[in-house]
Every structure is written in C-alpha cells, then in structure tokens.
DOZA-555634 format. One record per residue: residue in three letters; x, y, z of N, C-alpha, C in turn. Coordinates in pm, whole numbers, plus 32768, in hexadecimal, padded with zeros to 4 digits. Layout:
BEGIN
ALAXYZXYZXYZ...
END
This chain:
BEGIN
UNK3B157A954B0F3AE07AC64A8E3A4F7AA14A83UNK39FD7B004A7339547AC64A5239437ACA49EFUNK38E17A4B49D938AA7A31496938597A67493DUNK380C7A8D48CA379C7AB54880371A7A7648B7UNK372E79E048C036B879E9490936A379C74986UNK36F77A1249B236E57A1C4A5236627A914A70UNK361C7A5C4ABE35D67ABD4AF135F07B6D4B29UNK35B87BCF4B1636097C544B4A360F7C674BE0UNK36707C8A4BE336B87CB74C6A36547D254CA7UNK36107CD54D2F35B07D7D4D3D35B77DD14DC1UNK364F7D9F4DE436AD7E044E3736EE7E854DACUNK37047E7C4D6237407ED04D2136E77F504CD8UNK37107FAA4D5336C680484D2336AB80604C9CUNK371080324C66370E80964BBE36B580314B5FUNK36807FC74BB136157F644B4C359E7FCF4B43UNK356F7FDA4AB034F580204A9E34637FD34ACFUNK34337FF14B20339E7FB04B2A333E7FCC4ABCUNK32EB7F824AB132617FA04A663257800D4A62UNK323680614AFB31EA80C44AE13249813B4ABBUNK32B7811B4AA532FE81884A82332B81A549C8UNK32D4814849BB32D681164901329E81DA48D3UNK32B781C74869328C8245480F31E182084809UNK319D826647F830ED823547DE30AD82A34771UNK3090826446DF306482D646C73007832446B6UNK2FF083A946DF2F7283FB46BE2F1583D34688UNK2E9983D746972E2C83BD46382DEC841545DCUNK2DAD83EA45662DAF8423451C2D3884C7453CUNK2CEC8497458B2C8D853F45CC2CE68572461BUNK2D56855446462DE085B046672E1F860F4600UNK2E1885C745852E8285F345052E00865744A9UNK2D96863744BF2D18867944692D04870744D7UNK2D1986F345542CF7876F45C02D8087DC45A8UNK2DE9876E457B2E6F87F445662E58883944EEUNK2E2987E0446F2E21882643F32DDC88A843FAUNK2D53888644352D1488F4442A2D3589704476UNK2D80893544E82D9B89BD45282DF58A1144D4UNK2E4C89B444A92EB989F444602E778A6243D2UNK2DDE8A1F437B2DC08A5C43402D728AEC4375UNK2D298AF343FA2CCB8B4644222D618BB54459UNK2DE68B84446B2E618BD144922E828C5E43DDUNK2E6F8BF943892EA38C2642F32E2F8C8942EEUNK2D8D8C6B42E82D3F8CB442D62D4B8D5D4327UNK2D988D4E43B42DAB8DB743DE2E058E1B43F9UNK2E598DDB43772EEC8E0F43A12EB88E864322UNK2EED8F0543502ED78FAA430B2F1A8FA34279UNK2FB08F4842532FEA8F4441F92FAB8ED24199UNK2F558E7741CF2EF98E4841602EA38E684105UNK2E4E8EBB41912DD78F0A411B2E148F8940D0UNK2E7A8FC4410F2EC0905040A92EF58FE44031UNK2F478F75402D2F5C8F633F772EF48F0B3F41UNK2E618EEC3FAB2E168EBD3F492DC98F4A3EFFUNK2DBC8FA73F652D6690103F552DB590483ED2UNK2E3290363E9A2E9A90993E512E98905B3DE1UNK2E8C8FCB3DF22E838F663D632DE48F533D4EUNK2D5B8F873DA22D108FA53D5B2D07902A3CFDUNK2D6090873D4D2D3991143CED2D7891183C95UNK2DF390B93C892E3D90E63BFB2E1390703BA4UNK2DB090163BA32D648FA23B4F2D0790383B3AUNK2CA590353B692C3890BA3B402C8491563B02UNK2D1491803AF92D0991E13AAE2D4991AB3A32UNK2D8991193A2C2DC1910639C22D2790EC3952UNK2CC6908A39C32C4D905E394D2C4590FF3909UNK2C2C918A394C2BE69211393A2C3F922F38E9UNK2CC5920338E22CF6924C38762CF291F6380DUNK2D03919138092CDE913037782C3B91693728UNK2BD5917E37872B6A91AD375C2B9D9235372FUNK2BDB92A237472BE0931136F52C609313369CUNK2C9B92AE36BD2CF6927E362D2C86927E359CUNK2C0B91E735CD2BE291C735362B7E92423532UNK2B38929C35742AEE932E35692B4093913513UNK2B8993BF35352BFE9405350A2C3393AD345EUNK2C5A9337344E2C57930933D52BE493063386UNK2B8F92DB33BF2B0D931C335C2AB693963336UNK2AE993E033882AE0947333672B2494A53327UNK2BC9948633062C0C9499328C2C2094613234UNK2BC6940B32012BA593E131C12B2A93E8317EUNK2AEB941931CD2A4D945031822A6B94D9314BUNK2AAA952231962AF495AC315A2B4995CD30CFUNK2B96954230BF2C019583308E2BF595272FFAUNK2B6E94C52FFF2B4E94652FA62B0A94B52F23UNK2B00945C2EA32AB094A42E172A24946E2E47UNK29D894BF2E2A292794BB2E2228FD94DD2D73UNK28E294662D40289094882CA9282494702CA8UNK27CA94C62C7A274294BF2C67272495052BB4UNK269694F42BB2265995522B4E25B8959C2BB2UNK25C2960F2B8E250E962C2BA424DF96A52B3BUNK254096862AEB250897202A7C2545971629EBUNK253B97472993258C9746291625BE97B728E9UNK25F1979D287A2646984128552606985F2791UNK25C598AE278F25B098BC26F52613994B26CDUNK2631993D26542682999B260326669973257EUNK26B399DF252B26A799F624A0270B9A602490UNK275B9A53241827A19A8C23E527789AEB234AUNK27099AEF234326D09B5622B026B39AEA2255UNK27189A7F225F26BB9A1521D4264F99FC21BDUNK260A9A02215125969A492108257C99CE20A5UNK2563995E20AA256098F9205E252D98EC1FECUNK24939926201A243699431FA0244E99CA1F78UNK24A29A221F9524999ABD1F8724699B2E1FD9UNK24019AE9202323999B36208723A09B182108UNK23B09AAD213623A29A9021B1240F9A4321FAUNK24399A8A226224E89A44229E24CD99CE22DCUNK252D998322B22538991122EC256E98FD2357UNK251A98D023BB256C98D1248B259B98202481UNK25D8985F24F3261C97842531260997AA25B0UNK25A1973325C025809729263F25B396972655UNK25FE96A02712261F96452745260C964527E5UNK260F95E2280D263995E228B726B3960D28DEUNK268A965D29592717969C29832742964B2A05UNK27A6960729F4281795B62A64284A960D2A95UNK284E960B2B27289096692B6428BD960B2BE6UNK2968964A2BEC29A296022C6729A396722CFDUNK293F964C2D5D294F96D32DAB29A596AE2E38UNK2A0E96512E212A5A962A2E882AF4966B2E7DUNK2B6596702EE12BD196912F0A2BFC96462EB2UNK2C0795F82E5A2C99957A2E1D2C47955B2D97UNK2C8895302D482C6094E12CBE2C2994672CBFUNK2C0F946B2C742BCA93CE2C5E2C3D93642C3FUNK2C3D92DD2C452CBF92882C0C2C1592232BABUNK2C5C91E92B552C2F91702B012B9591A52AF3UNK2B5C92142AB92AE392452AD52AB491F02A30UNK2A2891DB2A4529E9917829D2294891A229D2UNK29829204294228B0921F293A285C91BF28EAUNK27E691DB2909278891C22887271791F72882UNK27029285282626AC92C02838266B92F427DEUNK25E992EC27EC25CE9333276025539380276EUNK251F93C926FE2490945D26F6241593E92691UNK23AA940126D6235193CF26D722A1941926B4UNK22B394002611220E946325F52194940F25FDUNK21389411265A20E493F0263A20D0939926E9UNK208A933D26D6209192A62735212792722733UNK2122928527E221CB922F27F021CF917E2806UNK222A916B27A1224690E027A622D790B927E9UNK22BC909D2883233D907E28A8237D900E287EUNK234A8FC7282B23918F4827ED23F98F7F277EUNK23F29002274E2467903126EC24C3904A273AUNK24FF905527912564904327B625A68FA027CFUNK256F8F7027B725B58ED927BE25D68EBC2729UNK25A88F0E26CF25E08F2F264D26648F622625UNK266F8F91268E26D89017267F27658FC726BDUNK27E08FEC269628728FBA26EF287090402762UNK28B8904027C728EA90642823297090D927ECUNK295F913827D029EC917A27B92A5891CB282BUNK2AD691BC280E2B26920C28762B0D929F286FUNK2B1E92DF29182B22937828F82B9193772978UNK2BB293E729902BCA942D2A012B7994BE2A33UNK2B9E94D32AA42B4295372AEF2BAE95782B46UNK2BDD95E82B2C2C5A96262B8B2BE0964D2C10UNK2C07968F2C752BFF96D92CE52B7D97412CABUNK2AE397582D092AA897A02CA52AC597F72C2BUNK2A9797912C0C2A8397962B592A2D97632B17UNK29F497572AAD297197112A6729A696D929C1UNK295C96A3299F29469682291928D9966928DEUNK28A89652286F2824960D28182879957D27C9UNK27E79558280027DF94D92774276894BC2748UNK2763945526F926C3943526BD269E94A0267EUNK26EE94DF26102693955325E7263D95162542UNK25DE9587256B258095AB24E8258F961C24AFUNK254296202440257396C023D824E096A623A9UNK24CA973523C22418974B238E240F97D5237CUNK239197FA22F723B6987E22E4234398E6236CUNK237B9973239C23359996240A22AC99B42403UNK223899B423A221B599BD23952186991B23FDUNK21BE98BC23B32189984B23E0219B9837248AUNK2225986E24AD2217984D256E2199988425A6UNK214198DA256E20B298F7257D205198A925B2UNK206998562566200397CE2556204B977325E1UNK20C4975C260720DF9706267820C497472721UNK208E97F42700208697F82790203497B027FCUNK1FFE977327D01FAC974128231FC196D12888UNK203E9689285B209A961828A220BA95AE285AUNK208395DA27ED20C4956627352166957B2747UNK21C095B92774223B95B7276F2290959027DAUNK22C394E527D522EA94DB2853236A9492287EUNK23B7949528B52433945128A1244C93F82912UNK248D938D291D24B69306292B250E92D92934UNK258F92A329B12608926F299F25FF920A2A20UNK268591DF2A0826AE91A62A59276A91AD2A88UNK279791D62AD6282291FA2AF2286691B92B71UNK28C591692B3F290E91332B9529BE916A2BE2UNK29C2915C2C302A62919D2C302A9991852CBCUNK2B2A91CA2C982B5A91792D5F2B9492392D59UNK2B9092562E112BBA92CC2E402C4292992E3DUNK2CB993252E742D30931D2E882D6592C82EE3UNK2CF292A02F592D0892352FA72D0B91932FA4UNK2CD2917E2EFA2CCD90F52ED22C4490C82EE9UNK2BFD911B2F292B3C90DA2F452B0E90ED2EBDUNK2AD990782E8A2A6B90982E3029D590B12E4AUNK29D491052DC3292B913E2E1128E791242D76UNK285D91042D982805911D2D02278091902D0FUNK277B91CC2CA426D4921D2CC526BA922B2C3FUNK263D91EB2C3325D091E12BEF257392762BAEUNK254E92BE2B59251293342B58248293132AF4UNK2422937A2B0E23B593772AAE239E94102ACFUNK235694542A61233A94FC2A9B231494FE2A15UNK22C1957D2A0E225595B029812263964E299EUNK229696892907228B96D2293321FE9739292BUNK222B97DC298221DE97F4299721E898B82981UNK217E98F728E521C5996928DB214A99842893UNK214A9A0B288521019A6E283C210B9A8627C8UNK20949AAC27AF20B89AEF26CB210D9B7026E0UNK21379B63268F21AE9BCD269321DD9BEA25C1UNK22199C4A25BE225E9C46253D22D89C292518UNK22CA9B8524DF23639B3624D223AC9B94248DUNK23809BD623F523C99C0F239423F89C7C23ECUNK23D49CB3243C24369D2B247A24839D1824D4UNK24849C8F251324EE9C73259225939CB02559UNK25D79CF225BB268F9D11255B26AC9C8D255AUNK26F69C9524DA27469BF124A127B79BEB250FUNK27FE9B6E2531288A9B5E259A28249B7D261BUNK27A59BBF262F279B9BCC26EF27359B47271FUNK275B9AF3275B27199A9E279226DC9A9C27C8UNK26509A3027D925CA9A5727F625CF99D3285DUNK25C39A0A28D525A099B9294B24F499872969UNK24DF98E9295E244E98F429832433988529CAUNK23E298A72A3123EB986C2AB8237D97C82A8FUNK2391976E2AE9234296A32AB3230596A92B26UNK228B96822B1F223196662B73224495AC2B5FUNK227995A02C07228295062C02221294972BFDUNK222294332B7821CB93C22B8F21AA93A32BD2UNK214F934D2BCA20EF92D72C43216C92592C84UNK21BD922C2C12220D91D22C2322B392082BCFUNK22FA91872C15237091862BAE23CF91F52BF7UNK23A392362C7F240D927A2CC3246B92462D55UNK24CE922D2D5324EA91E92DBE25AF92172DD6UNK25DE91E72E0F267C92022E1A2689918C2E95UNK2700914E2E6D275B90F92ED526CC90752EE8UNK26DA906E2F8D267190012FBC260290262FC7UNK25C690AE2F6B253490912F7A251990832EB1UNK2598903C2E9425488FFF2E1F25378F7C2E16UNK254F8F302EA725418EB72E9625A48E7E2ED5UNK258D8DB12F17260F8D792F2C264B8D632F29UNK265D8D402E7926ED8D512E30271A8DD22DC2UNK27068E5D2E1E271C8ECC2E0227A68EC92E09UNK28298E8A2E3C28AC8E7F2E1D28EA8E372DAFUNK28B98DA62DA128DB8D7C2D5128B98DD52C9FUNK28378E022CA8282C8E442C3528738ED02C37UNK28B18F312CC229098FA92CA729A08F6C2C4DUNK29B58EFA2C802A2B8EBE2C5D2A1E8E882BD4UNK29D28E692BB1299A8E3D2B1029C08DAC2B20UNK29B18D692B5F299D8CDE2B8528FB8C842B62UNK28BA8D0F2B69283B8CE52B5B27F98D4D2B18UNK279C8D022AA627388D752A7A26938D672A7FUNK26788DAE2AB925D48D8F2AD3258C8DBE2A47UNK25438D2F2A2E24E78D6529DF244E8D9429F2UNK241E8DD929C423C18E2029E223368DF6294EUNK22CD8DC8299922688DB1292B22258E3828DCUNK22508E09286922098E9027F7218A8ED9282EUNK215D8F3C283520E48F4B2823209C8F612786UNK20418F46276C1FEC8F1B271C1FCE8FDC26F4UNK20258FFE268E201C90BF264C1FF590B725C7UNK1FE2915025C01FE7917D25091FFC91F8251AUNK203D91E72497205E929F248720C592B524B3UNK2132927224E521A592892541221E927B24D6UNK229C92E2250D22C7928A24DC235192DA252EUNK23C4927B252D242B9291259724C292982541UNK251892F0253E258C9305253B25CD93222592
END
C-alpha cells in the first residue's frame, strides 16, 4: 500500500509529467481570436443585410413620424377658426331722430373666415372718434360671443346721424379690440386689431334702410398682431390668465363706446 507521501512512481506510464500539464493561452492569443472572430462577423452577408434593413426601417419610420406631425398641422391650419377685423359695417334703418337726418350704427365687423367655430371666444372692442386711446379698452370688461363657420358679427357700436360721418373721412373713425378664443382643436389664439376707416362723401339720407354698408380700415401704425407676434406672453393673455396693460396715450376729442 503507498503512502501519500511517498515519492511518485516514475516507472508508471499513466503518471502525468510537467510537461503534459494543461498551459494556458496568453492573453495576445485570446485578443488575436477576438478580433478575428470580429473581422469574421463584419463579413458575414447576413450581418450587413439586417443591419442594412434595421437602418432603413429606423429612416422610414423617422419619415413617417415627420409626415405624421406635417399632415397634423396642415389639418389643423385648415380646418381651424381664423378671427380677425379689417373693415366695419355701417347701416341704418330710416330712423330720423331729429326728423331730417337718419341715424347710421357704425361698428367693426368680426368675421370668422375659418372651417370650425370658435369655442370660449372673448371680445373687447370698441369705435373710436377722434385720437385713439388704447388705454380704453382696459376700461372696458371682456364679453362672450360666438363665431359659427364663416360668419361675422359687430360690436362696439356707435349711432350718429349720416351728415356728420362726413366729417370722419379722413381717418377720425377708428376701431379697436382685442379677441381672445380657442379653435375646435383646443389651441388658443389672441389677435389684437386697430384700422380707421376709410370712405367717400356720399348721401347718408339716401342709402336703402335694412342694406348694409361695407367699409373697408386702413390698418394702424400699432396695436395689430395675432398669436406670437403679440408678444411672449401672447398665451397666457389668449387664455385670460393675463391682461396686458397698455399705457394711455395722452387724447382729446375722443371718445369710445
């Protein structure tokens, strides 16, 4: 029976020698396989076909996300309310106040020239003789309207008898708002108006009573704007979160309903 620490038997074949030990590889052995193995992947035909396949379908998905939000904002610029003013509407119905001379109402004409209605629409607008004082509107409350699918309305009106609109052709007659509102899509928008109008002598007493008299505003210097070119917090004030005040100018002779 041998002992453990008997020395090894070195008649016996099946004793492992040294040199028959496992030895292992070095590591610029294991770095020379990697790479081969990678410069093997780089050339295999079924690599570059599903890299080549998962680049083109990354690039048509980005192309179609881009004409996803194109396509949403084009129906949406389409199918949205647009309110403005650039003109007013005068009429008269035969009333004769003093007996002689008919009395007209002149106002700004609101007009919606978009596909959809207006939601939560909020004017404040008013007709202006003389020197405009945009500080009267910070006088004024904000009232509700609606605006169907082109369609128009007036507000801010005046009543004057027709000899005297004579005297305003010259750009003494001028109107002034401010209108806030959200499209069918929930965007709020604001636009700002100023315009004077702009018309010929004519004979008020013979205009027909009930036919409405279209007359075109030559736009102010200031006070015209819509959305973000009225400023940085042009949302917060569509939303009525905010109200800008505006410094008086220094008038006479004016006066605003």
């Amino acid at each position: 029976m041998k002992n453990k620490n008997d020395p090894p038997d070195q008649n016996n074949p099946k004793q492992e020698t040294p040199s028959a030990l496992r030895v292992p590889k070095p590591k610029a052995a294991k770095y020379s396989s990697s790479v081969a193995a990678e410069k093997s992947t780089l050339r295999d035909p079924m690599f570059w076909l599903l890299f080549c396949t998962l680049l083109a379908t990354s690039g048509a998905a980005f192309f179609t996300g881009q004409q996803w939000i194109t396509a949403d904002q084009t129906m949406r610029i389409g199918n949205r309310a647009y309110v403005y003013s650039t003109s007013f509407r005068f009429i008269h119905y035969g009333y004769k106040p003093n007996g002689t001379d008919v009395q007209w109402i002149v106002a700004p004409l609101i007009e919606n020239a978009g596909n959809t209605g207006t939601h939560r629409l909020m004017i404040n607008v008013g007709t202006v003789i003389g020197p405009i004082n945009f500080g009267a509107l910070d006088q004024r409350e904000f009232i509700p309207a609606v605006l169907l699918p082109k369609s128009d309305m007036t507000a801010g009106e005046i009543a004057t008898e027709g000899p005297k609109l004579n005297e305003y052709r010259v750009g003494r007659l001028a109107a002034i708002g401010i209108m806030r509102y959200a499209d069918v899509f929930g965007d709020p928008h604001l636009e700002e108006f100023c315009h004077r109008a702009q018309f010929g002598d004519m004979d008020w007493n013979g205009w027909p009573a009930g036919q409405p008299l279209r007359v075109r505003g030559i736009a102010c210097d200031d006070h015209n704007c819509a959305d973000e070119h009225c400023g940085p917090d042009w949302r917060e004030r569509a939303t009525g979160k905010k109200i800008k005040r505006r410094l008086s100018q220094v008038s006479y002779n004016h006066s605003v309903t």
